[in-house]
N, C-alpha and C positions, 0 to 999 in steps of 0.2 A: 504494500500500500504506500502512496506515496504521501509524504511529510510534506505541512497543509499551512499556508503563508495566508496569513490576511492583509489585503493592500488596500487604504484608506486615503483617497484621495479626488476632489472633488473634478477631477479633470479625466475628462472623460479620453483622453490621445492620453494620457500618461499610465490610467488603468487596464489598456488598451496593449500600450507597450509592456506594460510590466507580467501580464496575461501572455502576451507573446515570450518573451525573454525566459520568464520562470517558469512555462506550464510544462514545456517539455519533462521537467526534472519534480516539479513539487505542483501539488494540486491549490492553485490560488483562487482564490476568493477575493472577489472585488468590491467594496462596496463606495459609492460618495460623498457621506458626511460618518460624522461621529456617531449620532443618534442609532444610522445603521447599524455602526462596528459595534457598538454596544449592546441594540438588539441582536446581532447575532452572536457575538460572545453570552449574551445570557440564554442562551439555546444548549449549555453544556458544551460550547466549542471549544477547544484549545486547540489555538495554531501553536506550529514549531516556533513561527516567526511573524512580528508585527511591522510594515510596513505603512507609517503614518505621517502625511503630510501636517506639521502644524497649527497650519492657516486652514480650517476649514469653515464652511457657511454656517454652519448652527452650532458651532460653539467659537469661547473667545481661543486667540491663539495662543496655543500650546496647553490648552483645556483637555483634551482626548489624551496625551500623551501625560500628563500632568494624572490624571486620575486612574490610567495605567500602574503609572508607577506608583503611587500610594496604595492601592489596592493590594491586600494580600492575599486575593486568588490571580492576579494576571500578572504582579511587578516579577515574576520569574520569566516570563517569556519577553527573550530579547526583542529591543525595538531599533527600528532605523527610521529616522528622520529624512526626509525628502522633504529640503527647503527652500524656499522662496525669500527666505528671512537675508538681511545678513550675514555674513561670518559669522563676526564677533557675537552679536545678539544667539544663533544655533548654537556656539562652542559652548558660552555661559548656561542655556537652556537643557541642553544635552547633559553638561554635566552636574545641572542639579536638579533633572529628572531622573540618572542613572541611564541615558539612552548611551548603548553602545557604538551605536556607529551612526552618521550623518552624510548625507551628501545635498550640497546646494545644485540648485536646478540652474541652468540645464547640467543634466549628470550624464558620466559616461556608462551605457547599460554593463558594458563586461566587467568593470571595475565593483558593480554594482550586485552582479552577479557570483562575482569569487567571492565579496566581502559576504554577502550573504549562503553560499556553501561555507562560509567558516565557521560564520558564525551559527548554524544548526549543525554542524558535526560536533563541536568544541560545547553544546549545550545536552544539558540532562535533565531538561522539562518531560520525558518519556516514565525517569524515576516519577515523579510527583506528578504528572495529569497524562494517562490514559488516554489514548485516542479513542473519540466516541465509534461504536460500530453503525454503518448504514446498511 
């Protein structure tokens, strides 16, 4: 079964790309606001991997990725930022959300794609959340 990425971003060519890029290898899930990621993580989801753009339409920014990481059912599954922001503003965001890895837009997708096979080899969300059966 393949290891299951959630991609949260309200741009529909970028969900798009990222569906192209990652589906080969891991079964991505798309959605375009917060409200969605969050309906569907309360479905009993656990991805390997969270892919979440900051800046999203219905919440303020860095709201989704902020209550991630407070959470102690989801701050275990690593997140990558897909930013709009500045540097400086992502670096400091990142690292006091505990987000692992960032990349400002536009991003290069292969650099995108190794950072993200390291980052779900190098994780052991499998110990602690069980993938749901379909």
């Amino acid at each position: 079964m393949k290891k299951q990425i959630l991609a949260v971003d309200d741009s529909k060519a970028i969900r798009f790309l990222l569906q192209t890029v990652l589906g080969k290898e891991y079964q991505v899930v798309t959605v375009p606001d917060g409200c969605s990621a969050m309906y569907w993580l309360s479905k009993r989801n656990f991805p390997h991997l969270i892919i979440a753009d900051p800046q999203l339409p219905d919440m303020e920014n860095w709201e989704l990725i902020q209550q991630l990481s407070s959470s102690g059912i989801y701050n275990s599954i690593p997140v990558v930022a897909l930013s709009g922001l500045s540097k400086s503003e992502t670096e400091l965001k990142c690292l006091e959300y505990g987000v692992q890895k960032f990349f400002l837009k536009p991003f290069n997708p292969v650099e995108l794609v190794t950072t993200i096979n390291e980052l779900i080899e190098n994780n052991t969300i499998d110990q602690h959340y069980p993938m749901q059966a379909y």
